[in-house]
LUMLUM-127708 format. One record per residue: x, y, z of N, C-alpha, C in turn. Coordinates in pm, whole numbers, plus 50000, padded with zeros to 5 digits. Layout:
N
XYZXYZXYZ...
END
This chain:
554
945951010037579945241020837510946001034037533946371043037417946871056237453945871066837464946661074737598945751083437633945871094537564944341102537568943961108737467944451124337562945051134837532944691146937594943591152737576943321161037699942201165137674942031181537657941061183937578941281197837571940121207037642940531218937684939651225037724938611230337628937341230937617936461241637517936711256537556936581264437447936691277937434935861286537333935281291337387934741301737380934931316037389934861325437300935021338137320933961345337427934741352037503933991362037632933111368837507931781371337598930711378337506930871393237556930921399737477931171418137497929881424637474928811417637460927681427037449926301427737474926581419637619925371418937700925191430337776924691433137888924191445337968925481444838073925581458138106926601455638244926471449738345924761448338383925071438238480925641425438464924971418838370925131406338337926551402038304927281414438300929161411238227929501414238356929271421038514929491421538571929591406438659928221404138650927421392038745928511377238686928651380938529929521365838467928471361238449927331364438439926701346538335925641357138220925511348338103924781350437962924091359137968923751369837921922941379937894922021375237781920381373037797919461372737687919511384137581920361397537657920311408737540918811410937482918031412737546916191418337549916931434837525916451441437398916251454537461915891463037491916201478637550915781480637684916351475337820915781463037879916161460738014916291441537961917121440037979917901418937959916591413138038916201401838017915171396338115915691391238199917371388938232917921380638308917781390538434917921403438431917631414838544915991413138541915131418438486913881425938511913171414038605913521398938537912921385638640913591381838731914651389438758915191389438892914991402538972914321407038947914351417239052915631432039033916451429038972917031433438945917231448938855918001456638875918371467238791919021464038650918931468638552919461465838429920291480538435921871480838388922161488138392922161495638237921811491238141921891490537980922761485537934923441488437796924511483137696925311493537709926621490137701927811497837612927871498837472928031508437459928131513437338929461513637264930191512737333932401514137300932411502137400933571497637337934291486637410936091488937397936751485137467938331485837440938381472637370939551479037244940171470037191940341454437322940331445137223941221432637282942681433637318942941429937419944021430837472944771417437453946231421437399947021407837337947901401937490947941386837457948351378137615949571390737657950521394637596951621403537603951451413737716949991422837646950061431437742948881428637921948191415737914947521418537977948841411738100949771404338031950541400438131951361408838227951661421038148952501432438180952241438138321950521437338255949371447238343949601438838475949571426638471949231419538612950581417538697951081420638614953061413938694953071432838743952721443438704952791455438784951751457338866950551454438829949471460538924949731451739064949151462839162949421447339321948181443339310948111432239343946441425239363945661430139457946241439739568944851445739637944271454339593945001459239487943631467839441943371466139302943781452939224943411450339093942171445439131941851434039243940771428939269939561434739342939881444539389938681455739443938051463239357937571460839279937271471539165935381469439136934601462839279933631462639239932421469839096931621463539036930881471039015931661475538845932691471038802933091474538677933271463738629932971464538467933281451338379934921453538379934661441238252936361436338246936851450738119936451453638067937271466837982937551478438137936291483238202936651494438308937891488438382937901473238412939411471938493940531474338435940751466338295941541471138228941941486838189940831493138197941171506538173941731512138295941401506438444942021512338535943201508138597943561497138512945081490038549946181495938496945381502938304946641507538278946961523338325945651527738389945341537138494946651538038556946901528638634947791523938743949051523338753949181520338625950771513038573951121521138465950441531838397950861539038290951141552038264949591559338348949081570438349949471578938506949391575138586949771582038728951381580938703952341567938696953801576838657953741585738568953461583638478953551593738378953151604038439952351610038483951591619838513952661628638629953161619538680953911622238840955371619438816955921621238678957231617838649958431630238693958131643238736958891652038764958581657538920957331653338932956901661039093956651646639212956371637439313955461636939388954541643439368953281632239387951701641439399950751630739481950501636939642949711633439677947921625639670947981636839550946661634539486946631622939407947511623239268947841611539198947971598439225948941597539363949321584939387948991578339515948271586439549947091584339665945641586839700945131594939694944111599939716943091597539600943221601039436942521596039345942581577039348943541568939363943461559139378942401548739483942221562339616941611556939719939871560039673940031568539607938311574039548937881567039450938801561039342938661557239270938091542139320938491532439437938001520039502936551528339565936461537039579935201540639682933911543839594934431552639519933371557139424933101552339265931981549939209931871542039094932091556338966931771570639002932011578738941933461588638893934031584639023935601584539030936031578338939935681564438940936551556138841936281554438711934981557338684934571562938544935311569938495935481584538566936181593638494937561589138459938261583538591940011578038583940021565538464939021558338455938971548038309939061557438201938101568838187938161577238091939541581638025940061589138126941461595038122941991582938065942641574038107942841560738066942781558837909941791554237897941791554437713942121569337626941971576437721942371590037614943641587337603944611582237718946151583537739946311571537628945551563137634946291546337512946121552237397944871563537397944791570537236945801579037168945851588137272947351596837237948611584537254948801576837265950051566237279949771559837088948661558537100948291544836955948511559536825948151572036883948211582736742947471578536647946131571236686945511567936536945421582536429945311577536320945391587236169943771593736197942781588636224941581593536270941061590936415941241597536484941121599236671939671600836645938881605936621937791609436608936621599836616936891582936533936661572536573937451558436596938211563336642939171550136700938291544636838937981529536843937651525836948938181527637116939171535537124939991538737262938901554137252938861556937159938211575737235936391573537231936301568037165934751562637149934751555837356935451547037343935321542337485935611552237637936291558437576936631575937652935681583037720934541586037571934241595837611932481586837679932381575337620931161567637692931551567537828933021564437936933041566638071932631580238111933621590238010932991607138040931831604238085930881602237983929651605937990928821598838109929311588138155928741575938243929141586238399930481588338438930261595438518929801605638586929421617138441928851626338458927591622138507926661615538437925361612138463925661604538596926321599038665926131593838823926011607138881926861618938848926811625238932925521633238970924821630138855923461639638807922511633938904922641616638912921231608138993921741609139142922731614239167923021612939323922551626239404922531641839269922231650039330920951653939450919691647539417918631645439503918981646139658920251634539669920601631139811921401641539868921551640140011922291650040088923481640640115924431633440040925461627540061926521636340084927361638040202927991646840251929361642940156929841630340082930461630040006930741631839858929451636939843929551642839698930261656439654930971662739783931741675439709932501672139718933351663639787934491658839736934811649139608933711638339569933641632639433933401641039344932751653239393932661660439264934101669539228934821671839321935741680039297936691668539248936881657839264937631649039184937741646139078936461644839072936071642838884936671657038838935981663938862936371673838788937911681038800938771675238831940291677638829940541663638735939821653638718940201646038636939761647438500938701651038470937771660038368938861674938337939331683738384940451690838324941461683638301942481670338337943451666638304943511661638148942171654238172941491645038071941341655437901940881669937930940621678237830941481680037780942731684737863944041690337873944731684037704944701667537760945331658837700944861656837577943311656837554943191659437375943031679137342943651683537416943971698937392942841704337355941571704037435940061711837410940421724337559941091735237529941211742237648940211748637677939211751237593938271753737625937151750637714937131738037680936171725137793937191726337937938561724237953939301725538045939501736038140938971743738094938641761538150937721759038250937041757838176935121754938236935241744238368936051728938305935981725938443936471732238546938221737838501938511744838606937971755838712937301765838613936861769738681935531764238741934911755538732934011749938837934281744838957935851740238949936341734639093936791748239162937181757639097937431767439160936521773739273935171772739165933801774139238933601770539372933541756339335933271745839486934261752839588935671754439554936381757439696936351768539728935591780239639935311789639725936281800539683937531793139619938611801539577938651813039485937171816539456937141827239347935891840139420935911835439571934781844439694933581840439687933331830939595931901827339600931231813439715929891819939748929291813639843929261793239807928601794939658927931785239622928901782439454928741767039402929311767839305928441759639184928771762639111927691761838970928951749638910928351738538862928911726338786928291724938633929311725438542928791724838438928881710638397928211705538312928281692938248928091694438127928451698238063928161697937892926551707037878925941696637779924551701937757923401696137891923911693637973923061687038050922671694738162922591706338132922781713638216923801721838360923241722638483923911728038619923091722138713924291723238848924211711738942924691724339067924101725139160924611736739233924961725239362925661734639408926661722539564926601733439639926571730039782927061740739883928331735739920929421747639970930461749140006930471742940123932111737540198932131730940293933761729540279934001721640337935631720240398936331708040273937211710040261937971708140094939451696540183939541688640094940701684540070942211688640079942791689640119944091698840142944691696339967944751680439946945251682839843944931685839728943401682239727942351687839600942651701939595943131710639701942461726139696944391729239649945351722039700946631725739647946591722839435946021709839478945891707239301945131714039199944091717839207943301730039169944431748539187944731746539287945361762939286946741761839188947361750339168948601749639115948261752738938946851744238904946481742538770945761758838782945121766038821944721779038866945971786338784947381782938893948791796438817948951786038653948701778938590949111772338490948121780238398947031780438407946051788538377946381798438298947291807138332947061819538355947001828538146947421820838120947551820637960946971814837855945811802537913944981799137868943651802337884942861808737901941591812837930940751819437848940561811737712939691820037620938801826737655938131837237555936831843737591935831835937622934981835437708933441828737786933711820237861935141815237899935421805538008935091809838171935311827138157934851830238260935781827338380937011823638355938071816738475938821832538517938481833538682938851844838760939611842738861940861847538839941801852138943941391858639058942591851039181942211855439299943591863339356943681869339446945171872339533945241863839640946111859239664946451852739755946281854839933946111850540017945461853740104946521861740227946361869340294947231876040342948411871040440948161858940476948741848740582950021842640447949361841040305950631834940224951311845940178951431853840255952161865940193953021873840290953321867440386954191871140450955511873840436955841884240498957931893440450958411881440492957911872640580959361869440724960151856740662961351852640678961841844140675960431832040664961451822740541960721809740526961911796940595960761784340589961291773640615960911761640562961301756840501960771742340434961131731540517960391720840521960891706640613960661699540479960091698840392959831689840237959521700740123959751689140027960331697239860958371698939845957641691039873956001693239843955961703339925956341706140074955761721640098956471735840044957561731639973958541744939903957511748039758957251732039670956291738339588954841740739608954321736939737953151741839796953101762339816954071764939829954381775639894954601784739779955721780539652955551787939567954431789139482953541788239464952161787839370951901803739383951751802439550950781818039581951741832839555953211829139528954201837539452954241837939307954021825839244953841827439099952331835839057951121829039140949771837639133949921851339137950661853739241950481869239270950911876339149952451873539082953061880938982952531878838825951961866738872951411865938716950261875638677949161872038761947461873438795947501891238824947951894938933948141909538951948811920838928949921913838944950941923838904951161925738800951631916738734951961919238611951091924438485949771919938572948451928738458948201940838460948771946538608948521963638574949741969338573951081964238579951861965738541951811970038370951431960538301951281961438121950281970838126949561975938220948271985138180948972002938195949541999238283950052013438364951852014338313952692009238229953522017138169953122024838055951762019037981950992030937846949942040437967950402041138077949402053338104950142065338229950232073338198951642082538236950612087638331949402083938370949312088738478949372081638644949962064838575950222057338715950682062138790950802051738934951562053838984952622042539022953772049538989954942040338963955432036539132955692046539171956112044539282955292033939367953962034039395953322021139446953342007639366953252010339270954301998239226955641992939234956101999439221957801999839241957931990339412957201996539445957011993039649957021979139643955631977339554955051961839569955971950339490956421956239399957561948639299958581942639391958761953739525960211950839610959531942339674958301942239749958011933539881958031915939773957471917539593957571905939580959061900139516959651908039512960981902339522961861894739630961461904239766961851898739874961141885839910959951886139836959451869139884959521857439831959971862539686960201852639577962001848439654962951859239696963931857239724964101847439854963611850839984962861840140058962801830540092962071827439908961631811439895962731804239842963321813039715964671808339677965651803239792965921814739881967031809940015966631792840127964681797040141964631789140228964731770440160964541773239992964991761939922966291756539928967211768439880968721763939929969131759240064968211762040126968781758040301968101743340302967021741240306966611727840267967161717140200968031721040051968651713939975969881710740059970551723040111971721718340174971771709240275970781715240371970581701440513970671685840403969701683340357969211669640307970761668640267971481675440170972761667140116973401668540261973261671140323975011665540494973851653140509972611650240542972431639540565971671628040549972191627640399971331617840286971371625540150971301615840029971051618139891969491617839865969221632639782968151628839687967771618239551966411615139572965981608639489966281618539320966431609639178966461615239087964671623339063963701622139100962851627739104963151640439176963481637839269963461647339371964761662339348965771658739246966461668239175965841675239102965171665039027963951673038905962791686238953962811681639053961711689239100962431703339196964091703739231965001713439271964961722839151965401715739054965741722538943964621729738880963281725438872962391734638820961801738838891961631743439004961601756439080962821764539076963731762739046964951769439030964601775738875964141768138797963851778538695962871789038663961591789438834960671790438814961601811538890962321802238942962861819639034963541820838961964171816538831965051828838744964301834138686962991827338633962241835438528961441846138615960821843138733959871851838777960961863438799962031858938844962801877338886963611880838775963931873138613963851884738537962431893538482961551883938512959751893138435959561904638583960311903138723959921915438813960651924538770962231923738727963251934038695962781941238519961601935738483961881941838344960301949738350959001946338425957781948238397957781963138369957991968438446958151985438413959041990638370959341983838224960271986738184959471990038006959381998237991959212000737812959921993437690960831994037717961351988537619961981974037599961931967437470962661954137494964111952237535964491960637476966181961437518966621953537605966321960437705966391957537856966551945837873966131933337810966221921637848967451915237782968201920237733969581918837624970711915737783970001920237882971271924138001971321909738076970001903438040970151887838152970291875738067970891878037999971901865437910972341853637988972701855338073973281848538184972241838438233971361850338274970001840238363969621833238234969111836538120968781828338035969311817338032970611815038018971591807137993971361795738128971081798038244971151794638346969611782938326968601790138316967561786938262967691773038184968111774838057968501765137967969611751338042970231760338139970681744538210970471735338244969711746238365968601736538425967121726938388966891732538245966241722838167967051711138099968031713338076968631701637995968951691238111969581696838224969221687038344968301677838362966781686038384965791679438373965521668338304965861670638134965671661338065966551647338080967961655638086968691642538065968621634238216968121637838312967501629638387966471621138401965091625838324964801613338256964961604138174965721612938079966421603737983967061589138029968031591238166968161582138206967621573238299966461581738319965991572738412964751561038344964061567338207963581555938154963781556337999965231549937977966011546637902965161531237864965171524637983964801510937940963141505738007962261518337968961101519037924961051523337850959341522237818958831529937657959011542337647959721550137705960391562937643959801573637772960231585337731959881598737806958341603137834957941606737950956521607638007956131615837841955251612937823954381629437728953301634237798953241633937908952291643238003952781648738129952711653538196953471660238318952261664638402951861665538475950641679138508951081692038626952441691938591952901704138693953771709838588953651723238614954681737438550955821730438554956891724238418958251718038442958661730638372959701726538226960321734138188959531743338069958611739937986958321743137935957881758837919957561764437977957271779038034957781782638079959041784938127960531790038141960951787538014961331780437941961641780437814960511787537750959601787837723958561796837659958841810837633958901818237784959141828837769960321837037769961361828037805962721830637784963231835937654962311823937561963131821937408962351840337339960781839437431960371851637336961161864237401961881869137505962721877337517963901883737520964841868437501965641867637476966271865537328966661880337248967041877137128968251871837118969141864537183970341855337099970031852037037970741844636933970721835436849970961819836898971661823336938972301810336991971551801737084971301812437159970091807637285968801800337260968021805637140967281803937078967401790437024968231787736966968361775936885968631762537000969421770237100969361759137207967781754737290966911767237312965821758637311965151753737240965201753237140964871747236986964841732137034965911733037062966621720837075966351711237205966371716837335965661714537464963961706937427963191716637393962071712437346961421697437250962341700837113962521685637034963091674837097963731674537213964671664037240963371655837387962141667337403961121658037496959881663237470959431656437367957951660737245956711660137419956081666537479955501661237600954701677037610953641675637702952811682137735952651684737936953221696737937953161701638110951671707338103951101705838187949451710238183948821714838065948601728838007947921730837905949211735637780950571734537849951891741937733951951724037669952201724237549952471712337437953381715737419954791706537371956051712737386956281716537209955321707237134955661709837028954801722536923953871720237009952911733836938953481747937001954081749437151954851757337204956281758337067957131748837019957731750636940957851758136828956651752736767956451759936594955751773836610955401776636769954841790536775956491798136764957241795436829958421799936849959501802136740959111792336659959851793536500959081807436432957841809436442957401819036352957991831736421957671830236556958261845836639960031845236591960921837536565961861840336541962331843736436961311838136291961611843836215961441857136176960181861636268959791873436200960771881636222961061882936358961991894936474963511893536339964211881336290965541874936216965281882836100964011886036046963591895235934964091910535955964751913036049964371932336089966081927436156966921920536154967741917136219968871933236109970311937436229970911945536110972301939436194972921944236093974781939236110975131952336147976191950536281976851962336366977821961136365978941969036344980411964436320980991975436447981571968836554982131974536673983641983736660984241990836728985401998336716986871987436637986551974536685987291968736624987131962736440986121967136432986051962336309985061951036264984671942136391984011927436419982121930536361982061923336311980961925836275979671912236345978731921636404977991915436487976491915236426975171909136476974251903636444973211916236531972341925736532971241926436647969981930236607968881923436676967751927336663967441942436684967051950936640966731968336732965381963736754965301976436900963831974436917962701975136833962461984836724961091979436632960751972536571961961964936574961751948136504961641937636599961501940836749961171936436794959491930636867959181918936906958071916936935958011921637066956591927337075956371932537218955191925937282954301919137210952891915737256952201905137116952301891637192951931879337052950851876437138950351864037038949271856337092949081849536994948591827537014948581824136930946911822936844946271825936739944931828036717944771817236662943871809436734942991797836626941771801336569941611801436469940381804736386939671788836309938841791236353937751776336292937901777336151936801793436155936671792935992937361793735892938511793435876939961795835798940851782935855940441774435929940401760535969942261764035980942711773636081944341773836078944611785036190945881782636248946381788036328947481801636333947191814436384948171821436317948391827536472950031835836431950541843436529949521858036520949721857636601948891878036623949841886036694950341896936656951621903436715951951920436687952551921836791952291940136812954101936436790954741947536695956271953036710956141960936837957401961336863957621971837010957161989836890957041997336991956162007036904955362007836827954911996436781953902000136665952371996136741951432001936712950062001836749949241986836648949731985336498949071977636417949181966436415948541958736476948771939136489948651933936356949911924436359949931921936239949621902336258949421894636199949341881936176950301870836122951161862936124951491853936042951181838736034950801833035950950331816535988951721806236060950921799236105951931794236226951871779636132952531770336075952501757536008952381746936117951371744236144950761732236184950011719236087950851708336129950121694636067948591692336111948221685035968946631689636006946251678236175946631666036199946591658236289946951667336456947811676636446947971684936534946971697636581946701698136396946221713936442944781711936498944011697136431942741695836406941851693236611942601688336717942041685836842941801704936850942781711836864942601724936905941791735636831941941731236697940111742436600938961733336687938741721036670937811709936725937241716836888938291722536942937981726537112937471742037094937411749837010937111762336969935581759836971934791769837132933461764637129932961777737021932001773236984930841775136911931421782436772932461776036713933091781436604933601793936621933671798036768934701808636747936101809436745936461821736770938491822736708938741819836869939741816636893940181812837039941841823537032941761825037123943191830937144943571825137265945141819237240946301810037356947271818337382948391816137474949701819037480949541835437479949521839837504948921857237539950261857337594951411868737559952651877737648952321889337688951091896937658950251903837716948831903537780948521905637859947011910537888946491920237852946801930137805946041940137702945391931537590943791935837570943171930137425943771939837341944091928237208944331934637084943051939137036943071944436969941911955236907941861950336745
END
């Protein structure tokens, strides 16, 4: 007799019983309300899902398992099979990406360890998760694609844990709460609602106290406020929060309410620095970028239109922050040098030389020019520009090679890379040439550093160049040579980019050097681009981004 093979029966996994019951593995009666398979057991019913993740093809779930390690694919109590999946590709997709130019304590440790501990942690990090497969898939309508539908049901799932735990005196809830909510700004960041991203921020700001306040107020959407008392913080939660704090500093629409602090008098010391690691060199520079951004430089722009400053106390403070920005520069070079006599850096670990290196050309040409009236002036650091632009193309073509033979270049970052050195370079620097080279820098790594988009940063930059290329005049030198230059009243002195709901479009807003009258031009954005950022504009108002001044336009 020939033998027969035998086959296994199959059945499709059922997706739409209650969570317990997809948790527990066996049949859900689906009663609703509460399954009877819980209520006659004694049991909690946790309800239905409402979003589910796509099916996952044999291809990729294989991917997922040959990277993830099994101690912590299999710890994941308490989540169905979509939340694992969402936190595998968590694992394997979203934290490199995220951590492709810096080390981050937080990223690749600490959220991972909260995320096994806490069921609200990992809500949110599933969340993030499908937002990241959404921006990867680019559906034609984001709005209901099953990856953001499933998004924003974790959003919402974590928020509400955090709501039923408040009652208790769990001494670990300010730290889950300050987690979420650094994952809740990453998460906003990434479908570009800066508005919502504000708000969280500044709520974590709250909790640590970092803005002088006793007590901190948690927003959750419409669901009201959640008040926490203050207490002792995370080293790296309170570094990760202050870093996204200086990133800030240009995003903060009206009613976000996000307030700058000065730095505390101990990080502000004249004396010689010392680094033992590249995380405490960029630990160290934050509270130098804060200071010049946040203070100085705001009454700086206030007090060259008012002739009755005083220059000289400025002038003072300009020197002490030069000498500290300088400092940090030296005590970096001394660091870099030891490590090369004994041992090579990692290609990460260049990346992350190099953009602090661009972070001290830009901050000490914006100290050498602040009290300075006129644009001119910036015609003289060609050089540093140039220098600037190096060290970004570095950057890139270092990832370039480094994931050549992956799916391509991070498109998320969550630390200050190049993008904002290139930002403000290109708006002060009138070359031509220069210009076109960051043109070019930018297109060659389409990606998003915290709240700067490299490509909406782009097409803002095309309109500022054309306008200034409009007022451009031909100069013909003793020899005869005839040259290209912007003069100053054709120059820009003070932009900003305006989103307006009701006119459903994005325009430049911009002061000429001398002139008092802001003028407007539309900025050409695709509607798929333009539509997340009108969408984040709360309550149909105009939002204003990218500010080169702190003076309100009028």
């Amino acid at each position: 007799m020939s033998e027969r093979k035998r086959r296994r029966a199959f059945a499709p996994r059922a997706r739409t019983g209650c969570r317990t019951c997809r948790i527990r593995h066996v049949r859900c009666d689906e009663t609703p309300g509460t399954c009877y398979n819980c209520s006659s057991t004694g049991r909690k019913c946790d309800g239905y899902d409402t979003a589910h993740l796509p099916l996952a093809t044999a291809r990729a779930r294989k991917s997922i398992v040959l990277q993830m390690p099994a101690s912590i694919a299999t710890n994941l109590r308490g989540m169905t099979s979509d939340e694992r999946r969402g936190f595998a590709f968590f694992l394997t997709q979203t934290v490199p990406m995220i951590t492709s130019c810096f080390n981050s304590d937080l990223w690749q440790r600490l959220v991972l360890q909260m995320t096994q501990a806490d069921a609200a942690v990992g809500h949110a990090v599933v969340a993030l998760s499908a937002m990241h497969q959404d921006a990867q898939v680019q559906q034609t309508t984001p709005h209901y694609s099953p990856l953001r539908r499933f998004a924003l049901e974790q959003y919402n799932r974590s928020i509400s844990m955090l709501y039923t735990r408040l009652p208790s005196n769990d001494p670990q809830l300010r730290g889950v709460v300050l987690m979420c909510c650094f994952v809740f700004v990453t998460l906003e960041l990434l479908q570009g609602d800066y508005p919502a991203a504000m708000v969280h921020l500044q709520n974590g700001l709250n909790i640590l106290g970092m803005d002088g306040q006793r007590t901190a107020t948690v927003s959750a959407g419409d669901k009201g406020e959640l008040e926490i008392s203050t207490g002792g913080t995370e080293r790296a939660l309170e570094g990760a929060f202050r870093h996204l704090h200086v990133q800030a500093v240009h995003f903060a629409p009206p009613g976000t309410g996000v307030r700058f602090h000065l730095a505390d008098k101990s990080e502000k010391s004249d004396g010689e620095q010392c680094f033992y690691s590249l995380p405490e060199a960029k630990e160290a520079l934050d509270p130098i970028l804060g200071d010049i951004l946040y203070s100085f430089r705001v009454r700086c722009e206030f007090a060259v239109g008012d002739a009755a400053s005083d220059f000289f106390t400025l002038s003072a403070e300009r020197h002490g922050l030069l000498r500290r920005l300088e400092g940090h520069r030296m005590a970096l070079d001394t660091l870099v040098a030891h490590r090369e006599g004994g041992g090579s850096w990692s290609s990460r670990d260049l990346r992350c030389i190099d953009i602090m290196r661009v972070h001290h050309l830009s901050l000490g040409i914006l100290l050498g020019t602040l009290l300075n009236l006129s644009e001119m002036t910036y015609d003289k650091y060609l050089a540093e520009f140039n220098q600037i632009a190096d060290l970004a193309e570095r950057v890139i073509k270092s990832l370039m090679a480094e994931h050549r033979r992956r799916d391509g270049l991070p498109k998320m970052v969550m630390d200050m890379g190049v993008i904002p050195g290139l930002f403000w370079t290109f708006l002060k620097c009138r070359d031509t040439s220069y210009r076109r080279r960051v043109l070019d820098i930018l297109e060659a790594w389409p990606h998003r550093e915290g709240p700067y988009e490299s490509d909406l940063v782009r097409n803002v930059l095309c309109v500022q160049m054309e306008i200034e290329c409009e007022g451009e005049r031909i100069i013909r030198g003793a020899d005869g040579q005839a040259t290209t230059m912007i003069p100053e009243c054709a120059r820009i002195r003070e932009a900003c980019m305006e989103l307006s709901p009701d006119r459903g479009d994005a325009f430049l807003a911009y002061r000429l050097s001398g002139d008092s009258q802001m003028q407007r031009r539309r900025i050409p954005l695709a509607e798929e681009q333009l539509r997340p950022h009108l969408d984040g504009c709360q309550g149909g108002k105009t939002q204003y981004l990218w500010l080169t001044s702190h003076q309100p336009f009028s």
